[in-house]
N, C-alpha and C positions, 0 to 999 in steps of 0.2 A: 504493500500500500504506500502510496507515495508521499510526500509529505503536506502537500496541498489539500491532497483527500483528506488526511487524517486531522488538520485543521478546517474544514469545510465541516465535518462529521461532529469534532469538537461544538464548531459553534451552534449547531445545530441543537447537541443536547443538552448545552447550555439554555439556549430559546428554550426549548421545551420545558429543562427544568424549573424556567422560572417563569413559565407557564404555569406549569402547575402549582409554586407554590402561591403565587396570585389566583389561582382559580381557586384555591382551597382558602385564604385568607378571605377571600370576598365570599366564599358558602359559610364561614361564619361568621361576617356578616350579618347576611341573609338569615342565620339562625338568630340571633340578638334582635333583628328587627323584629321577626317572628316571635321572638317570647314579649317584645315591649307590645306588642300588640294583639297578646292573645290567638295568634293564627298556629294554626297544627304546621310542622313542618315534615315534609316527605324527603327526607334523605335519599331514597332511590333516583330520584326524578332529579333535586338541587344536584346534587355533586357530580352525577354524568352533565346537568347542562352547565354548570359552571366549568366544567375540564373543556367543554366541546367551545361551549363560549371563546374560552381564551386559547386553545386549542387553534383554532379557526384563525385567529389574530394572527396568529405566531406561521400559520399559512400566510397568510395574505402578506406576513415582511416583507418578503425580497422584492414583491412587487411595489411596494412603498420605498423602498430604499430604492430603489430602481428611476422612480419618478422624484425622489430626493435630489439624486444624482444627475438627471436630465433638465429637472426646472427647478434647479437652484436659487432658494431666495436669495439674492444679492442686488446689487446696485442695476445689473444688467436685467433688462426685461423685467422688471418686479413684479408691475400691474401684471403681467400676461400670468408668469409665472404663479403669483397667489389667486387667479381665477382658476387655474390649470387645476390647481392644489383644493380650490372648495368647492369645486364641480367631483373632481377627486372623491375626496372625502364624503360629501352628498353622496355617491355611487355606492364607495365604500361601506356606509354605513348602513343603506339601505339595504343592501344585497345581504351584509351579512343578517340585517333583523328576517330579510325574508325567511333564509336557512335556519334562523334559527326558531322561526313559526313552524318550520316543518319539522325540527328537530322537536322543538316541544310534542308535535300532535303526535308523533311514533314513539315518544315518550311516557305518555298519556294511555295507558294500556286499556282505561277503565272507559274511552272514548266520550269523556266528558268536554277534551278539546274540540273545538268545531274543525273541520277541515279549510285548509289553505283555500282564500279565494280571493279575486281582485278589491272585493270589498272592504278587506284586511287593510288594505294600503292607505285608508285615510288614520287608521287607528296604530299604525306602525307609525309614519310620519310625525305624530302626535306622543308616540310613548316615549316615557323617558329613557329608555334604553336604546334609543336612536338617538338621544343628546349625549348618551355616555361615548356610543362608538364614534358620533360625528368628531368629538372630542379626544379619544383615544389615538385614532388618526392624526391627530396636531397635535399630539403629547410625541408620538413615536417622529412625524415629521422635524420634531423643535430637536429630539433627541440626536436623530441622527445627525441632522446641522452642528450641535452640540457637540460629537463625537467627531465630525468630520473638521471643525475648527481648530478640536485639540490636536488631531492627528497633525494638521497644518503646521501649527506651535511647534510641537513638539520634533518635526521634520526641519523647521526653521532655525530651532537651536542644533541641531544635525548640520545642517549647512551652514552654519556659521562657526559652526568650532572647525567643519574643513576648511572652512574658506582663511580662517587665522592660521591653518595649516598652512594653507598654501600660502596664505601671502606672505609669513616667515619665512618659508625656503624660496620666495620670488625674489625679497631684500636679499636673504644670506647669497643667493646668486648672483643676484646686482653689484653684491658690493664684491663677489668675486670675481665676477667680469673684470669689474673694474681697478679692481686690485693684483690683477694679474700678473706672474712675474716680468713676462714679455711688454706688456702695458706698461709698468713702472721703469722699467729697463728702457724700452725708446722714448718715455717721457723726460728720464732723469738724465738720457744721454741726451736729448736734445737740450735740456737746461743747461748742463754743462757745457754743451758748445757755444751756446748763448753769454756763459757769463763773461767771458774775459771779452766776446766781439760786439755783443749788445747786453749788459747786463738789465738795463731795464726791461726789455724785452724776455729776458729770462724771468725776472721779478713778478712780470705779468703772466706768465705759464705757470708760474708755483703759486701763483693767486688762484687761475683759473682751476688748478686742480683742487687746491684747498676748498674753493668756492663749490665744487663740484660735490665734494666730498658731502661738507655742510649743511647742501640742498637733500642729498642722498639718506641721511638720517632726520633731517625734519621734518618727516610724514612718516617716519615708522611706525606702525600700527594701524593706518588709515587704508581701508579698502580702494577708496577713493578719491583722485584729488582733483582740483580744477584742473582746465588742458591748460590753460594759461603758465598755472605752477610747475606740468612736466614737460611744457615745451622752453620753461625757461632750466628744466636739468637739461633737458635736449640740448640747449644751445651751448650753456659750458662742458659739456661732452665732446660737442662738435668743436669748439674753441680750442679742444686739446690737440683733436686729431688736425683739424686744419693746419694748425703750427706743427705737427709732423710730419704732412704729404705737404703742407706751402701750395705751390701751386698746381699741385697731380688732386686738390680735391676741391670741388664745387660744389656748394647747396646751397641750393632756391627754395626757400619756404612761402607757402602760398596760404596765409590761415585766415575763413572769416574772422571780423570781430564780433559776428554774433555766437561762434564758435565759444569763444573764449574761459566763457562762464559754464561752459558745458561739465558734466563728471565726468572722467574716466579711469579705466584704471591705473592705480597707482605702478609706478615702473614700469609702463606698459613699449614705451617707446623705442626707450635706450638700447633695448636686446635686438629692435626689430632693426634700426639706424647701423647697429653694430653691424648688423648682418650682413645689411649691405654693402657696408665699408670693407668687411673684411673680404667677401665672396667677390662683390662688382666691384671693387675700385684698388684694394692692396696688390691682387696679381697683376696687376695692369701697369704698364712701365709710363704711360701716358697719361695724361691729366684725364679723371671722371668725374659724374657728376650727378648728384642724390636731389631728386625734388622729393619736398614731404608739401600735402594738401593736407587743408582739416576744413570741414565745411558740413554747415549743416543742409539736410535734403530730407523734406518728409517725414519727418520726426525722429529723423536717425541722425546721425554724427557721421559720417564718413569723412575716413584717414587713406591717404595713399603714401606709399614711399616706392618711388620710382628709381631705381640706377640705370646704368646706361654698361653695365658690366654684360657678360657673357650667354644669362638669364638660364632659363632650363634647358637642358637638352630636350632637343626633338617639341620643346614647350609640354612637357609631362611629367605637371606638379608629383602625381603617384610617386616617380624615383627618386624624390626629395626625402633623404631620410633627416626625419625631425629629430634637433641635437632639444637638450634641455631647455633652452631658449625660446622654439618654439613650441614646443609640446605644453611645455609650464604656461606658453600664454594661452596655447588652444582650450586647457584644461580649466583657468582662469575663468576667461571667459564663460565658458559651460557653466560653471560656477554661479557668476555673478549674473549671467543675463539670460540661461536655460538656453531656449533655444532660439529667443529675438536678439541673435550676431551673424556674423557672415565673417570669416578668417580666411582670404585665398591667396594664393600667390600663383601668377599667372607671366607668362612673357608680355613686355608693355609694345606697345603698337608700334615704337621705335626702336626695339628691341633691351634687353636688356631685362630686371626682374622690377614686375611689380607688385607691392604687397597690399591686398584692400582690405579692410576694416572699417566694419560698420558697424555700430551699438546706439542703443536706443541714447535718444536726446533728454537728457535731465538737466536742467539750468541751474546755478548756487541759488540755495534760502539759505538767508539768515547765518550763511560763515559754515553751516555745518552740512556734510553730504550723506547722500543714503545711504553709502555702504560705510560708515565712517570708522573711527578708532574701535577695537569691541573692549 
């Protein structure tokens, strides 16, 4: 038996058990009312229809969870969806008082019930055990909404403790990009060339690194940060490398300023710029050159980073095997935006690789962002 069965089966005789111990609570009840009021009570007859009663109910579930799940009360559709639900319930209730006219009368051994007839229906409509099940109905509806909110929650603190996962070993990778021995090694030799022929010029590379560094640990913990604040780590990244290829490297940034205010994710840039520099523009003996776009379109954020380097073979992303850099942001994203992203790298129309990235458009409130510090 496999293990879905065996929890399908579970929940089942769970319903059932607590079917019946509400079917048996409410036949005594029924017996208390019957002593306040002097009526004979027939045990044979109460406790089959109170089992059958609730019995019946615990039938009819999966169909109620069914249409819980389909016309979900929420913000979307509301009006359609609560007509849906007390037309529902109307049905529901009714149907089950009919069955249970019929169960009463095969109950009734002594044929003192009258037999089921259309006539019945004004006098169903009217009992109070058509206000209990109309009601029952929107206790189990409220319920499962109830159940399915927590499920939400509780799923929500799941992804958020991955997501602090991830974005710790997205920093600890960022800052090892960036700490790289080969990194530190032609920054520190380019400084040293610098100091004795232009030492100011030197001065300002061990700024821009520092500066670099600085930006790199002032959003630690933040899911999220303005584009504004990772296009400005972007630009002292680029300010590094610039000063190491001099004039073998060119970038054109192209960014709305409606862009600006946008979320994105934190570190998200730096791995993909890198990539380009290293793959399109390091093997290259000749001057290259990186356009990044940020521009909003249709409620999405779209990013481009174009080089003008070697691009895919044959242009078939498939044999790109994904080093940590890009898998950790593929993964990211999954993460933070399900599945409203779009992550491709494709050859650009002038050849060379281009990387697109698209995420939903969320603007700054109030200093603080939605995926922010946890």
């Amino acid at each position: 038996m496999t293990t879905n069965m065996t929890k399908k089966i579970g929940k089942w005789l769970l319903v059932f058990a607590g079917s019946t111990i509400v079917s048996l609570f409410w036949t005594w009840q029924i017996y208390l009312m019957a002593i306040s009021d002097s009526k004979e009570m027939h045990w044979r007859k109460v406790i089959p229809y109170s089992l059958i009663f609730w019995y019946s109910w615990a039938i009819f579930l999966p169909v109620i969870v069914w249409l819980c799940r389909r016309f979900r009360i929420d913000r979307k559709q509301l009006k359609t969806n609560l007509v849906v639900h007390f037309l529902a319930s109307f049905v529901f209730a009714f149907g089950h008082q009919v069955f249970m006219e019929v169960v009463v009368m095969l109950l009734d051994r002594n044929g003192s019930a009258p037999p089921f007839s259309l006539k019945l229906i004004p006098y169903i409509l009217s009992d109070q055990l058509f206000t209990s099940d109309f009601i029952i109905y929107w206790l189990i509806l409220f319920a499962n909404h109830a159940l399915e909110f927590y499920r939400r929650y509780r799923d929500g603190e799941s992804r958020a403790a991955h997501l602090e996962s991830q974005l710790a070993q997205a920093e600890l990778r960022a800052l090892k990009m960036q700490l790289q021995p080969h990194f530190l090694f032609n920054t520190l030799h380019a400084i040293s060339a610098l100091i004795h022929k232009d030492p100011e010029a030197a001065d300002t590379m061990i700024a821009r690194l520092s500066e670099m560094l600085r930006l790199t640990l002032h959003n630690v913990g933040h899911q999220e940060v303005l584009l504004k604040e990772e296009l400005e780590l972007l630009q002292k990244y680029l300010e590094i490398e610039e000063s190491r290829f001099r004039d073998r490297l060119k970038v054109e940034m192209g960014v709305d300023p409606a862009a600006l205010d946008a979320w994105v994710p934190n570190l998200i840039l730096q791995p993909l710029v890198e990539n380009a520099i290293r793959h399109g523009i390091a093997a290259r003996s000749d001057a290259g050159h990186i356009e990044i776009t940020c521009e909003r379109e249709e409620g999405m954020l779209q990013i481009q980073i174009i080089d003008d380097g070697p691009g895919l073979p044959n242009g078939q992303a498939a044999r790109i095997k994904e080093g940590v850099g890009l898998s950790n942001t593929r993964a990211r994203l999954q993460q933070l935006y399900g599945e409203e992203y779009r992550f491709e790298m494709a050859n650009g129309d002038k050849g060379g690789l281009r990387v697109s990235l698209a995420i939903p458009f969320h603007a700054g409130f109030n200093g603080v962002a939605p995926g922010s510090a946890l």
